[in-house]
C-alpha positions, 0 to 999 in steps of 0.5 A: 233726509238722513239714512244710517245702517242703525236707523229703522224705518217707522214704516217697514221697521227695517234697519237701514231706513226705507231705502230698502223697501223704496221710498216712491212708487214708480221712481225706478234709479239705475245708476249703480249696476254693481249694488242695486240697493244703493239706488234705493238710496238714491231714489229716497234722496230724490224723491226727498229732495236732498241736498247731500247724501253721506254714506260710506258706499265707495259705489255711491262716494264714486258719483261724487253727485247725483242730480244735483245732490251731493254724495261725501264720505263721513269724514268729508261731510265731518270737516264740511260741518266744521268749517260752516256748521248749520245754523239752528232752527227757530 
């Protein structure tokens, strides 16, 4: 799952993606007590089984992780796919 400010939420036709209206019923995440809709973000990313969070909130980079998933700035998520790109999908 990948979530960017640009991005529009086919369901709720949002930007942002759908960690604005929610992602699960009934999946409540109150980690981040400081900015609530990063929690959407976290509750989009559990539910949608994630294996890595890239974001630039310094509220989310602060986890580092979060239930096994990963949260990595830009740049560091950057320097990850260079040194061990993804192989291609057949």
């Amino acid at each position: 799952m990948c979530l960017h400010a640009s991005w529009k939420c086919p369901i709720s036709n949002h930007s942002g993606g759908c960690a604005r209206v929610g992602c699960i019923p009934g999946l409540k995440i109150d980690a981040i007590k400081r900015d609530e809709d990063d929690n959407r973000v976290l509750e989009c990313a559990v539910a949608g089984r994630a294996d890595l969070i890239v974001s630039g909130d310094r509220d989310l980079t602060e986890l580092k992780s979060f239930r096994g998933i990963g949260i990595v700035r830009p740049a560091d998520f950057d320097r990850i796919i260079q040194e061990k790109p993804v192989p291609p999908r057949e």
